[in-house]
C-alpha positions as CSV (number, residue, x, y, z in Angstrom):
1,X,2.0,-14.1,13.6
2,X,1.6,-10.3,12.7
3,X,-0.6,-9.9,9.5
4,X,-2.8,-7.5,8.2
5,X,-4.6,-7.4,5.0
6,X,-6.6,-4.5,4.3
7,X,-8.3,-3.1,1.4
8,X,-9.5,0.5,1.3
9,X,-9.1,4.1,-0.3
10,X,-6.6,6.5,0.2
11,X,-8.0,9.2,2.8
12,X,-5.3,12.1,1.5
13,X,-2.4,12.0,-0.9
14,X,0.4,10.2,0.6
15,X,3.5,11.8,2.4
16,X,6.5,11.2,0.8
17,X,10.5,11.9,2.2
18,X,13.8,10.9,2.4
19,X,15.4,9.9,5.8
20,X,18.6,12.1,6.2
21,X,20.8,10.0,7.5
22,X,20.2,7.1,4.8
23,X,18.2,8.5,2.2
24,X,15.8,6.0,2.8
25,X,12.2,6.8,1.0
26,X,9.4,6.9,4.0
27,X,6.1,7.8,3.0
28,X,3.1,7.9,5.3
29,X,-0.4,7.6,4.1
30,X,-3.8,6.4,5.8
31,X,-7.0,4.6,4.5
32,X,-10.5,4.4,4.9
33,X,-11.5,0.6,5.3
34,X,-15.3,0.0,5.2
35,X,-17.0,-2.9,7.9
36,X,-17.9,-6.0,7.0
37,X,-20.9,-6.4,8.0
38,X,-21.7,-2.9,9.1
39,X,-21.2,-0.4,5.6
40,X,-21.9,2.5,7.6
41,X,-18.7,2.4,9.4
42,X,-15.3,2.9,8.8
43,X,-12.1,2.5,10.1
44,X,-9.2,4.9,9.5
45,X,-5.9,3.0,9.1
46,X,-2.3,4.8,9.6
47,X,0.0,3.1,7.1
48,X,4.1,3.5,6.6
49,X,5.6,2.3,3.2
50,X,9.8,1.9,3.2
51,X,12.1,2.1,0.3
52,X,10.8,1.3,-3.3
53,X,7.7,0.5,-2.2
54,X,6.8,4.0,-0.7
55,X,8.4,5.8,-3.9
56,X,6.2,3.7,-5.8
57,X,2.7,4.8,-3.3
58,X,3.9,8.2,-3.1
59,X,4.9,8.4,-6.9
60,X,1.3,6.5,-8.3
61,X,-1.3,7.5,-5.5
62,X,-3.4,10.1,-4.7
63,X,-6.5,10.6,-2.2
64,X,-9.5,8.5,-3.2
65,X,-7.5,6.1,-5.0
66,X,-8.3,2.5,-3.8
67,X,-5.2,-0.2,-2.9
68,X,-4.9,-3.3,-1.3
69,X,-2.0,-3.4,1.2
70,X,-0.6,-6.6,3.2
71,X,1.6,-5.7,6.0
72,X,2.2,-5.8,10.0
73,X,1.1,-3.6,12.7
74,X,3.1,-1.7,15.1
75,X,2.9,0.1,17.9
76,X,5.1,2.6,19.5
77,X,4.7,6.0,21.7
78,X,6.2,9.4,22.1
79,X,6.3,12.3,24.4
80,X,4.4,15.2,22.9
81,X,5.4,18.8,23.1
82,X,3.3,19.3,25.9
83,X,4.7,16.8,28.4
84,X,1.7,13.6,27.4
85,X,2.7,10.4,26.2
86,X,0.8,9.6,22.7
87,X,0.4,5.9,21.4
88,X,0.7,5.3,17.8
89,X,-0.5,2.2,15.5
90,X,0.6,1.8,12.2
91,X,0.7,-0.6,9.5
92,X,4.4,-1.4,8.2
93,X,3.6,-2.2,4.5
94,X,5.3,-5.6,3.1
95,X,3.1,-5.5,-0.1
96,X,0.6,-3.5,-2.0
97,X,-1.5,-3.9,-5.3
98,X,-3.1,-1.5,-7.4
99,X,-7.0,-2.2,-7.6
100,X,-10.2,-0.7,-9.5
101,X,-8.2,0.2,-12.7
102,X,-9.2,3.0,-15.1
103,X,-12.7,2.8,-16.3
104,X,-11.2,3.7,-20.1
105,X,-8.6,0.8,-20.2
106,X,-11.1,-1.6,-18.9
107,X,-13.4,-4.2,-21.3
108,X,-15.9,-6.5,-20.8
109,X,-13.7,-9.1,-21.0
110,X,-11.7,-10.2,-17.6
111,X,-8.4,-10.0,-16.8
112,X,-6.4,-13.4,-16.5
113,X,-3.6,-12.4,-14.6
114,X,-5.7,-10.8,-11.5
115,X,-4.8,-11.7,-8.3
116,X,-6.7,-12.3,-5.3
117,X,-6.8,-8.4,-4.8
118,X,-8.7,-7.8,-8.5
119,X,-5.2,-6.0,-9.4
120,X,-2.7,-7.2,-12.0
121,X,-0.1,-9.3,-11.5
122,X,3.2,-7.5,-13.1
123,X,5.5,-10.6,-12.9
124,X,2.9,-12.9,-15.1
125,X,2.2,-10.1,-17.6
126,X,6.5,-10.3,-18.1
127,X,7.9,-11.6,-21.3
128,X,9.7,-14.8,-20.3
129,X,13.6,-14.9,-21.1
130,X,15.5,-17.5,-22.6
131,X,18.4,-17.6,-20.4
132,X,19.9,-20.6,-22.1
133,X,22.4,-18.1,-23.8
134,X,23.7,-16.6,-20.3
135,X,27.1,-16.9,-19.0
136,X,25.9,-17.8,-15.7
């Protein structure tokens, strides 16, 4: 199984574009993740957000802003313009979560519908529909 769950900060303000062929929204963005057990150190993760979900990073994130991704790693390689062979490892994004909030909209008073992240979970803060009236 190929899972990664990461939490971190945004190192720069994410790339965001449009594959030409498709129209597909591709944005590209990397994080700082701090050790464990070492707080000194860092890692610097490369991560790749598809369709909605990299309109919604690119739209809603900027550098220094934490998140909490879950995705999958992959690698691949290309020739560079000067003849080498590069290696790249990214992390494909599946799911992300806002986390930290904005110090003004926050209380003393915890949220109920965090998640395991400390962000919000949009589909319990929904109003529930009666569907009994639908045609279907």
């Amino acid at each position: 199984m190929n899972k990664v769950m990461l939490i971190g900060r945004l190192t720069r303000d994410p790339e965001l574009n449009f594959a030409a062929n498709s129209g597909t929204a591709v944005c590209k963005f990397s994080i700082a993740v701090n050790r464990q057990y070492k707080k000194e150190e860092t890692d610097f993760i490369n991560c790749i957000a598809f369709g909605k979900t990299g309109e919604i990073v690119g739209q809603y994130f900027i550098k220094g802003k934490p998140i909490a991704i879950v995705g999958n790693i992959r690698t691949g390689s290309y020739d560079a313009k000067d003849g080498t062979k590069r290696y790249t490892t990214d992390v494909v994004i599946e799911s992300f979560d806002f986390i930290g909030g904005n110090k003004e909209n926050q209380s003393d008073k915890p949220n109920s519908n965090q998640n395991d992240f400390g962000g919000t979970n949009f589909e319990e803060d929904m109003t529930p529909v009666d569907d009994g009236d639908m045609p279907f």
